[in-house]
C-alpha positions, 0 to 999 in steps of 0.5 A: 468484546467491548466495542467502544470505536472513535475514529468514524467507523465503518456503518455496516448495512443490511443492503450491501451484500457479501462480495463475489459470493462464491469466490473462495479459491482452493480450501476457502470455503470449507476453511473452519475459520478461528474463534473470535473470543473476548479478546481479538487476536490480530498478527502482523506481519511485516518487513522488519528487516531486509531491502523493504524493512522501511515499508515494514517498519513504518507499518508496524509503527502505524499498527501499533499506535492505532492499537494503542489508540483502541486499548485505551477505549477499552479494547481488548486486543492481542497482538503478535508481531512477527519480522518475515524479513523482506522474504516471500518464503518467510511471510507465507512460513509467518503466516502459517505460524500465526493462523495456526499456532498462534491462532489470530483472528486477522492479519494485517501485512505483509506490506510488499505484494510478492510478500502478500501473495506467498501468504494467500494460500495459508491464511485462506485454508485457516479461514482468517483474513488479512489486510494488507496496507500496500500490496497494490498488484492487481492479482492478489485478490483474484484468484487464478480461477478468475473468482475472488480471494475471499480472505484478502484485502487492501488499504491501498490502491492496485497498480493498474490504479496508479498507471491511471493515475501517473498518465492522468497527472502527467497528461493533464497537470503537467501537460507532457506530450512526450516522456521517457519510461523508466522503470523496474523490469524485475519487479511485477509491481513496477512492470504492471504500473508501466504496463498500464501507463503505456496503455492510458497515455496519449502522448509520445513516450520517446524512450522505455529504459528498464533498471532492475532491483539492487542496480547502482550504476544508471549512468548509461540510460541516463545519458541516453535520456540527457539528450532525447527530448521530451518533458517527464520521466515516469519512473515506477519503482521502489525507492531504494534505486529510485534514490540513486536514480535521481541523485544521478540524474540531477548530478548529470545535469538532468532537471526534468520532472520525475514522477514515481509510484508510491513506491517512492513515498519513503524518507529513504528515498530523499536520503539516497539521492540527496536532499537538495537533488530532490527537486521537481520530483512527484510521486504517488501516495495513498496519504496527505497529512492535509486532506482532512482533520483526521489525518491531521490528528493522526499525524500529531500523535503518530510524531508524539510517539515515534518522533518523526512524520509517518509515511503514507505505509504507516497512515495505510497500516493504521487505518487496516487495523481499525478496519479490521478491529470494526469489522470484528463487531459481532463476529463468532469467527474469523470467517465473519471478520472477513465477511465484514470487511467485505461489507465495508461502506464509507470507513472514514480513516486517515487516508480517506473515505474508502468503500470495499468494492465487489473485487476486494479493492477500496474505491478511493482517491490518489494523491500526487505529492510534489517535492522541492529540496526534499521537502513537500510542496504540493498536494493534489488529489488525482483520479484515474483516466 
């Protein structure tokens, strides 16, 4: 393959050595891997349709722009696309589809962590790893057995990550000594944020409230939080109740701040709350369109091809595809492509500087965007506690 890389690729050194070197569960080790030829097979495998479809779509979009970008320098690249529909059954049957009929070398998604999990088991028994853009649960790359998923990776950051983060900001930038925890109970992703959250915080939270997936009446707990004191909602979530969630909230009356997970960071979100009821909200995300030249950059052409701002899911799934072609340089297999990834020091991408830690996770830091009227305001990078 020709390898003519622009966008401050990854060094690869001699001293780091391969992660967790034993940490291949069930068939891993013994997994034969697929040929990595002159051209490098990449699958995606994303959310095209159904309750996430706007992760996935937004991620495919980003895919798709950093492959073209890598086209043009000479790669040679081929790209199956496939929709696993929002369905964890879907993506783990998607999965199995391109490792073995179509014979990648790397897939990047899904995009939900139910959705990633489904797949593990496939794509770790062909030997080809996959990148997941924004699947955060902490338990995708271990194993049950307590070793590391050899063939699973991540642009973004883990939920116990965020948890740290949401208590960090609130404690620390908005001073909240008391909040209200509101958060979804059907979902690990927003279950294990909270989980964290009530771990880190110091403070009082006066009232926990749960909401599930696809619920659109939130009237009661909302007026059972009207009248508690405190000074912050925190609210792990997804943005579809998210939206109705704050919509109703500031139609109550209620004006005190809210502060999401990343979960939150789509336009949907501001669309089914209403512009003008988006105020004082914040929400996590792994990108800032002014953090750096190179996102800057990014913006620019991402809004030239799709005429519109990418979301931090699409900043996420473009830097997994560099990612990924970069760490194809001299491999036979895709064992090697994901023996690489694992080797990753400093890959310089959009949404910063990230280094593949020895449980498969980029060390990386967090963004707090605020918003007034819909629109960014603010931007603050934020660590853990």
């Amino acid at each position: 393959m020709k390898k003519k890389l622009t966008f401050g690729m990854l060094a690869f050194t001699s001293s780091v050595v391969l992660a967790a070197c034993g940490a291949a569960p069930s068939a891993g080790s013994s997994a034969l891997g697929t040929e990595v030829g002159d051209t490098l097979k990449i699958g995606l495998n994303f959310e095209l349709s159904g309750s996430t479809a706007a992760y996935g779509t937004a991620e495919k979009n980003g895919a798709e722009l950093a492959i073209e970008e890598l086209k043009a320098t000479g790669e040679k690249l081929e790209v199956v696309t496939q929709d696993n529909k929002s369905e964890n059954a879907e993506a783990a049957t998607v999965a199995t589809k391109l490792v073995t009929e179509n014979k990648v070398n790397v897939m990047v998604g899904p995009a939900t962590s139910g959705a990633v999990a489904a797949t593990i088991p496939n794509i770790t028994s062909a030997g080809v790893p996959m990148v997941t853009p924004s699947g955060t649960q902490d338990s995708l790359t271990i194993g049950a057995d307590g070793k590391v998923n050899e063939y699973v990776f991540r642009t973004t950051f883990i939920d116990s990550y965020q948890g740290a983060v949401l208590s960090n900001y609130v404690t620390n930038t908005l001073k909240a000594k008391k909040v209200v925890l509101y958060y979804d109970n059907s979902s690990d992703y927003s279950k294990g944020i909270a989980e964290v959250f009530k771990e880190k915080y110091k403070g009082d939270i006066v009232i926990e409230e749960t909401f599930a997936a696809k619920d659109t009446d939130f009237q009661a707990a909302l007026s059972k939080i009207k009248s508690a004191d405190y000074e912050v909602i925190v609210m792990p979530g997804y943005y579809e109740e998210a939206g109705s969630i704050i919509k109703q909230a500031r139609e109550m009356g209620i004006e005190k701040a809210i502060v999401g997970s990343d979960g939150l960071a789509d336009s949907r979100m501001i669309e089914l709350a209403g512009a003008n009821n988006v105020d004082n909200v914040f929400y996590i995300s792994g990108f800032s369109a002014e953090a750096s030249d190179k996102a800057a950059a990014f913006v620019k052409a991402y809004k030239a091809k799709y005429g519109e701002e990418p979301s931090m899911f699409a900043a996420l799934s473009y830097d997994a595809v560099y990612l990924a072609v970069s760490a194809a340089e001299g491999a036979k297999t895709s064992k090697d492509i994901a023996a690489n990834i694992a080797k990753v020091k400093d890959f310089e991408g959009v949404t910063g500087t990230m280094t593949i830690d020895e449980t498969h996770n980029p060390v990386k830091s967090a963004v707090m965007i605020g918003l007034t009227d819909g629109k960014v305001t603010s931007s603050t990078v934020v660590k853990a506690d």
